[in-house]
C-alpha positions in Angstrom: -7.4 -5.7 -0.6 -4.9 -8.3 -0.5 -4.1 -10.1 2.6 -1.9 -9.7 5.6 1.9 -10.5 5.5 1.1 -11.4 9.0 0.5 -14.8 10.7 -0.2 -15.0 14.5 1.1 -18.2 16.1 -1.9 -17.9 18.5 -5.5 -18.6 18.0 -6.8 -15.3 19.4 -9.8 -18.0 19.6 -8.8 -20.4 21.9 -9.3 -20.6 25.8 -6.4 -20.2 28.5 -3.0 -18.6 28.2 -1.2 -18.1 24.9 2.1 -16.6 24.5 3.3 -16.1 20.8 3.8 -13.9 18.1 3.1 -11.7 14.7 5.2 -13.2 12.9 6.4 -10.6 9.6 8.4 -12.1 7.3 11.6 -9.6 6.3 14.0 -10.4 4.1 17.3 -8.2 5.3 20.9 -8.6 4.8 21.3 -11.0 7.7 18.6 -13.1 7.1 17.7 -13.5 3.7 14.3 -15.4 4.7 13.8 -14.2 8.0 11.1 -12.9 9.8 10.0 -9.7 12.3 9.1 -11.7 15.9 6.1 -9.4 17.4 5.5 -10.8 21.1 1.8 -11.2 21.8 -0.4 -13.0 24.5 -4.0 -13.7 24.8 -5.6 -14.5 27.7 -9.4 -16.0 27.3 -11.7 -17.3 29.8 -15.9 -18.2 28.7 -17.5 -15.2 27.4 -17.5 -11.8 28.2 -15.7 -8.3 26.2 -12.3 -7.9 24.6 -9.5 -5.5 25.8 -6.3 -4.6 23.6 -3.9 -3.3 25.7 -0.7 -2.0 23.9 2.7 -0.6 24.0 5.8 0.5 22.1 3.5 2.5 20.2 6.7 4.8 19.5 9.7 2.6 20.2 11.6 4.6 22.6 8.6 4.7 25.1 8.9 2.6 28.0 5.7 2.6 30.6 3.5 0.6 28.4 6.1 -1.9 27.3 7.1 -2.5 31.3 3.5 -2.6 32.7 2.5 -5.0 29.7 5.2 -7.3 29.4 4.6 -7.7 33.2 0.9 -8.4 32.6 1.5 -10.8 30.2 3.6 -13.4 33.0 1.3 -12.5 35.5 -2.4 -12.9 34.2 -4.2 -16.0 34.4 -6.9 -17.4 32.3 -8.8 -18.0 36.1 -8.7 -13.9 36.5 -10.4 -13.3 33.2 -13.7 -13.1 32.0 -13.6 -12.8 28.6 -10.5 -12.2 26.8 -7.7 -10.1 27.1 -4.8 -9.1 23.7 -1.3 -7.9 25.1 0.4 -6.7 22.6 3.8 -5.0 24.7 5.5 -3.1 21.5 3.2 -2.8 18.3 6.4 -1.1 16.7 8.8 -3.6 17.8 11.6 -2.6 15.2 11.5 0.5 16.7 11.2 -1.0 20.3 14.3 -3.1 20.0 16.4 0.3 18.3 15.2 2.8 21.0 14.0 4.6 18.7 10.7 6.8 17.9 10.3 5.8 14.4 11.5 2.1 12.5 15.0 1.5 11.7 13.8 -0.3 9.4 11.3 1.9 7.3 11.4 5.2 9.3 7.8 4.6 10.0 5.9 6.2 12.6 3.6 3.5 13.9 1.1 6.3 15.4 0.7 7.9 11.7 0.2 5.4 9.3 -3.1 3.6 10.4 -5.3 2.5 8.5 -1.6 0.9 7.2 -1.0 -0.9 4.1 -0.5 -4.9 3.6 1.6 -3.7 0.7 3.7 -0.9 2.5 7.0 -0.7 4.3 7.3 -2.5 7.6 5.3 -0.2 9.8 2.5 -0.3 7.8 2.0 -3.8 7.6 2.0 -3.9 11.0 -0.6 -1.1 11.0 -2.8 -2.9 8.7 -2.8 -6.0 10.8 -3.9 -4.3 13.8 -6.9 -1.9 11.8 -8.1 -5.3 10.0 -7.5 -8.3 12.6 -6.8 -7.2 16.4 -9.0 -3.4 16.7 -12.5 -5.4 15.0 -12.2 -8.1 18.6 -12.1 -5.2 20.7 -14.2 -3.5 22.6 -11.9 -1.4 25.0 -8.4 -0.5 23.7 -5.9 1.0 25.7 -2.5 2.7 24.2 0.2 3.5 26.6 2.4 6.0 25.6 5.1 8.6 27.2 6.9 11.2 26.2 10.0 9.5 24.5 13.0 10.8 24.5 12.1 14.3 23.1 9.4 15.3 25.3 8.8 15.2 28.8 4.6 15.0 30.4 2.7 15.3 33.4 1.3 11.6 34.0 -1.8 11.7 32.7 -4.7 9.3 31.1 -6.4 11.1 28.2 -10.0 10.8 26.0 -10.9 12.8 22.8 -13.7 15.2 21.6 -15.7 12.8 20.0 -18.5 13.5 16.9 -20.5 10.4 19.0 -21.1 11.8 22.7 -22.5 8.4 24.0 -18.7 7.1 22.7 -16.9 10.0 24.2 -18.7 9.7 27.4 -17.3 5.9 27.4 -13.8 6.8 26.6 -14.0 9.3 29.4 -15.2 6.6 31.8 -12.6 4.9 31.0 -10.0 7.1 30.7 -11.2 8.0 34.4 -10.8 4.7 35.5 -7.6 4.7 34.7 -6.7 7.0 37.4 -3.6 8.5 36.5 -2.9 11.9 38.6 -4.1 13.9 35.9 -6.9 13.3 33.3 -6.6 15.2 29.9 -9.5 15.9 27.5 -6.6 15.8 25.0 -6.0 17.9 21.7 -4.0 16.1 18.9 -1.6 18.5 16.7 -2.4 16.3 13.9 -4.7 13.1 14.3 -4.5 11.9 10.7 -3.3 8.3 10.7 -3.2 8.0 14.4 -3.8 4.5 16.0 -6.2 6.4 18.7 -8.4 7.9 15.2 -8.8 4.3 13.7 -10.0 3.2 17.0 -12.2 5.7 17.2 -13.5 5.4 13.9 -14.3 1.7 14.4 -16.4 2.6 17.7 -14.3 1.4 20.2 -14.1 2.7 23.7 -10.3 4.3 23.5 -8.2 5.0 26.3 -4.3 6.5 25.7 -1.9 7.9 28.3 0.9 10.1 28.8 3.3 8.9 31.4 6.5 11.0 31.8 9.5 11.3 29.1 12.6 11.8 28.5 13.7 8.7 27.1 13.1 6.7 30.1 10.6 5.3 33.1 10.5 5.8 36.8 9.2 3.9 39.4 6.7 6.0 40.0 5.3 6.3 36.4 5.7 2.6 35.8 3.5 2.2 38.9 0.8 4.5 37.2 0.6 2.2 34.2 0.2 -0.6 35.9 -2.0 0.8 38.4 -4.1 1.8 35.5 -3.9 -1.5 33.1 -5.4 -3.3 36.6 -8.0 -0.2 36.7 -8.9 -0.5 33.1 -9.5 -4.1 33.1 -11.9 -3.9 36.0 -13.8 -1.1 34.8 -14.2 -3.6 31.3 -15.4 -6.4 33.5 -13.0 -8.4 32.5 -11.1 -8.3 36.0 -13.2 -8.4 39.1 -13.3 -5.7 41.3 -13.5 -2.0 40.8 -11.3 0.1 39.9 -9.3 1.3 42.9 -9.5 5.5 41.8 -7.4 8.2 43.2 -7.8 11.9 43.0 -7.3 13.4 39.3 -7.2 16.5 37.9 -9.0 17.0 35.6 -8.3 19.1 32.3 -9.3 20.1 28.6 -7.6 21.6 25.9 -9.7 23.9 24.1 -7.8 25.0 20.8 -4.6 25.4 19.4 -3.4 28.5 22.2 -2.5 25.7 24.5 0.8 24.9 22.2 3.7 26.9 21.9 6.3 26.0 19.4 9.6 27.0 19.4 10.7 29.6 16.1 14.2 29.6 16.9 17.3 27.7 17.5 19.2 27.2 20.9 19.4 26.8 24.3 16.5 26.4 26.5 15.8 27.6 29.8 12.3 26.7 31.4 10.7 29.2 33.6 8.4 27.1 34.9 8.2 23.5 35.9 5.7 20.9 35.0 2.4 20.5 36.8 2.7 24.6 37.7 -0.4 27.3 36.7 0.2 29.6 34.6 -1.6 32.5 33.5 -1.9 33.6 29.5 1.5 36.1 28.9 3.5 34.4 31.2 7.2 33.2 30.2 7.1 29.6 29.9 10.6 29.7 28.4 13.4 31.5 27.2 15.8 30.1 24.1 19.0 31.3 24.4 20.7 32.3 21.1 24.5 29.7 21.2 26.0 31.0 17.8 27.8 33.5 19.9 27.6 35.0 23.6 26.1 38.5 24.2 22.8 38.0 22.2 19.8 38.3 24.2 17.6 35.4 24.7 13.8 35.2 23.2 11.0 34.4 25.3 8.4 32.3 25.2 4.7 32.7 26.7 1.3 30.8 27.8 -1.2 31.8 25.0 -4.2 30.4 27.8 -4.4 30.3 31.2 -3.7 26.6 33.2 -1.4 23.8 34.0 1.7 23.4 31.9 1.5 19.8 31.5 4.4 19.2 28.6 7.8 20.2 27.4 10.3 19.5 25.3 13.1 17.5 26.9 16.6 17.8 25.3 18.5 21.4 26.4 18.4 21.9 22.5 16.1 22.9 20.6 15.2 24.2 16.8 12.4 25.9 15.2 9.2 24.2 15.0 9.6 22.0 17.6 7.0 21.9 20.2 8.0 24.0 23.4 5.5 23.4 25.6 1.5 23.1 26.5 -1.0 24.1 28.8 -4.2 22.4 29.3 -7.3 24.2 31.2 -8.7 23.0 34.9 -12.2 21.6 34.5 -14.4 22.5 37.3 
């Protein structure tokens, strides 16, 4: 395989406080030899593991990009033992239009890995990330959010893992992360996902959802950072333990805890986020907006729990996810 586009202008190597860059070279219609600016800082102290903590994942998410460009002019090599990789918006094209996907090559950062140091944009960045940054790790940590098309309870979330020694370190983690809520989460579709080719590689893997809508609160940017802090001291990297509040925890069995929508229109939410739930229950109704006097068509829980995510806009059309509940854990 050829190698990576890519250069870093830090030596993920050296000791202290690096701020810098990926630098991607793209040639474009304003800058003929130009090049893609990534932002990335390394903090390194002696020995000791590696966290990866990143954000921008999907461009128009904004809790992981806050609490890590934060991090980044804040953390001291003095703090650290070992070494810590901040990388604020792994999709920065994406990042800097607001936008899900790249401007640039429509590429969705979270399905592309293992990437391609051949392919568009997005996968060259995916392909420096599988092949240079996830092998230092040992921890990794993805923030993400709801964006602006969905809208989440705040929650930290681990997989179902083939490995149960590496689940049951991704759920440590993802517990010491202490977000309100803590989600044994089930992916739609995990092919391509950053989160799989962490996985895959053994790494402990922590990712998050932290509200939606396009957007961040105070009280959801608090949570990330909160839980970076948390994260980092349960690594060992910070001292310290992690300072833990009460979460709920929660699983999602199989597929009955989507709903997806099968029609186009208006929708009206019969229940809000963070309410139970029992299997049969309206969740939603879509109202019908070609004309008035049509009835609307309701929606309903498929499994009994929490309804911890929803689509955002008032709009919605067929096949787009509705909503989903995930199941208290005793």
């Amino acid at each position: 395989m050829r190698d990576s586009p890519i250069s870093a202008t830090v030596d993920f190597e050296a000791e202290g406080v690096q701020h810098g860059f990926l630098k991607l070279p793209h040639s474009h219609d304003l800058s003929a030899w130009g090049s893609i600016m990534i932002p990335v800082t390394v903090v390194k102290r002696g020995e000791g593991p590696t966290a990866l903590l990143t954000g921008g994942n999907h461009g128009d998410e904004y809790e992981g990009p806050i609490a890590l460009f934060d991090l980044a002019q804040r953390l001291t090599a003095e703090e650290v033992s070992g070494r810590v990789i901040i990388l604020p918006a792994m999709n920065y094209p994406a990042f800097k239009a607001a936008k899900r996907t790249s401007p640039i090559d429509g590429g969705n950062m979270n399905r592309v890995f293992p990437g391609r140091p051949d392919g568009g944009v997005t996968e060259k960045i995916a392909d420096y990330i599988q092949r240079n940054l996830l092998p230092l790790a040992d921890i990794v940590l993805d923030i993400h959010s709801g964006g602006k098309t969905l809208e989440f309870v705040p929650f930290a979330a681990a997989h179902v893992l083939p490995d149960k020694d590496q689940q049951a370190r991704c759920v440590a983690a993802m517990e010491a992360f202490g977000a309100p809520y803590s989600v044994m989460l089930l992916e739609i579709d995990n092919v391509g996902m950053y989160d799989t080719a962490a996985e895959e590689m053994g790494k402990v893997f922590v990712s998050t959802e932290l509200g939606g809508g396009g957007s961040a609160t105070a009280t959801t940017v608090a949570i990330g950072k909160h839980g970076v802090a948390n994260v980092l001291k349960h690594a060992g990297i910070l001292s310290g333990q992690p300072e833990r509040h009460a979460s709920v925890k929660l699983e999602m069995p199989d597929s009955r805890c989507f709903v997806s929508s099968e029609t186009s229109g208006l929708i009206e939410y019969c229940v809000d986020l963070g309410a139970s739930v029992e299997a049969g229950q309206v969740i939603a109704r879509v109202h019908a907006v070609e004309r008035s006097g049509s009835p609307p068509l309701d929606y309903r829980a498929q499994i009994s729990g929490l309804f911890i995510g929803r689509h955002f806009p008032g709009l919605i059309t067929p096949g787009d996810f509705l909503g989903a509940v995930a199941v208290p854990v005793e």
